[in-house]
NUMI-202690 format. One record per residue: residue in one letter; x, y, z of N, C-alpha, C in turn. Coordinates in pm, whole numbers, plus 50000, padded with zeros to 5 digits. Layout:
<sites>
aXYZXYZXYZ/...
</sites>
This chain:
<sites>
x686019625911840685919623411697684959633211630/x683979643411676682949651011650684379663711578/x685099665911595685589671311537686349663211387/x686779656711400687089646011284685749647111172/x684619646611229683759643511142683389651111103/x683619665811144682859681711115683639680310979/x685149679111005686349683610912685839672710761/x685219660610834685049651610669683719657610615/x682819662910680681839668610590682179678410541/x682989688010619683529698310548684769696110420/x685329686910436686139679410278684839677110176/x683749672610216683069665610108681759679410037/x682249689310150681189702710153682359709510041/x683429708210048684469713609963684409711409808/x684049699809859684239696309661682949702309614/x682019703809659680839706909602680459724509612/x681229735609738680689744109763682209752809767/x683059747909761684529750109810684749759509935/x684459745810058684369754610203685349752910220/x686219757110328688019750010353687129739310486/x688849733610461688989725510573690349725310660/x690189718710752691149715010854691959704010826/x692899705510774693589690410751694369684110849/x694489688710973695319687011058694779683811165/x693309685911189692309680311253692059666911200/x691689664411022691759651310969692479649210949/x693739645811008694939639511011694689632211143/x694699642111257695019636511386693629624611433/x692579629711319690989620611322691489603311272/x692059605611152692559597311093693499588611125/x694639591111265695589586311351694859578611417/x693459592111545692909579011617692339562311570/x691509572011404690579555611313691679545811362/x692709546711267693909535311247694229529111395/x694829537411497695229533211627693729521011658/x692299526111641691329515011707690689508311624/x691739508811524691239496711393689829496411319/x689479509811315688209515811256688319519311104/x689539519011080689599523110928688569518610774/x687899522810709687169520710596687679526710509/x687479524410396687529526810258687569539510194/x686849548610244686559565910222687879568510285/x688299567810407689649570110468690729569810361/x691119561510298692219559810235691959568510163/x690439576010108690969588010034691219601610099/x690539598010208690209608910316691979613210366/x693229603410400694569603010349695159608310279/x694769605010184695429606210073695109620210056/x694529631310048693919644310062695099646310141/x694909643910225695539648910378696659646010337/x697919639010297699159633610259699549648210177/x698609653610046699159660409949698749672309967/x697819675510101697579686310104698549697210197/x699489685010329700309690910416701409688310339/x701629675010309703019672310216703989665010346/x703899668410483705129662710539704929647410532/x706479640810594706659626910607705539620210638/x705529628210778704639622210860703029617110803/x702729624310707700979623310632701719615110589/x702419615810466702359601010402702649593410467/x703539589710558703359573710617701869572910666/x701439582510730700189577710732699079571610641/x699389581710543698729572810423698569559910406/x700249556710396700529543210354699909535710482/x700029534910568699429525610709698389522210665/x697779535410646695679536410666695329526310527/x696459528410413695989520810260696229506510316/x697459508410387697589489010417696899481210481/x695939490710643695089484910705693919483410606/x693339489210530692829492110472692519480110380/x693219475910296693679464810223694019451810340/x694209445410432694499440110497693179434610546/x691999446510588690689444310611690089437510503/x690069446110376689569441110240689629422510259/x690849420310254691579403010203691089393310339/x690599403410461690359394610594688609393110510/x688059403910489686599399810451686449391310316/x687249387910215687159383810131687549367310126/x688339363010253688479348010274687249343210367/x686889352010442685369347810494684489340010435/
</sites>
């Protein structure tokens, strides 16, 4: 995941310094989150980047997964 996380500072180093990034590294970062049910809130934008920046199928369904786990978590902490 040390690579996953280089690539999100470097997204967030982007908006501020405009470094590139790896989107395909945070894609495949973003596969493992979802697969071990790690997903948070920054992710779904961290996605969503990643969805419009490659464009294939494959990102957006991911998107959509990561928004639904995503939301799914939200409604599990909110009946607590």
């Amino acid at each position: 995941m040390s690579k996953y996380n280089d690539q999100v500072e470097a997204l967030m180093a982007q908006q501020a310094k405009g470094k590139g990034t790896n989107y395909r590294v945070l894609e495949s970062g973003l596969r493992q989150k979802l697969k071990d049910g790690t997903i948070q809130q920054q992710d779904v934008a961290f996605a969503l980047r990643v969805a419009s920046e490659i464009g294939s199928l494959r990102s957006r369904v991911l998107y959509a997964n990561i928004k639904r786990a995503a939301q799914q978590e939200h409604e599990t902490q909110q009946t607590k």
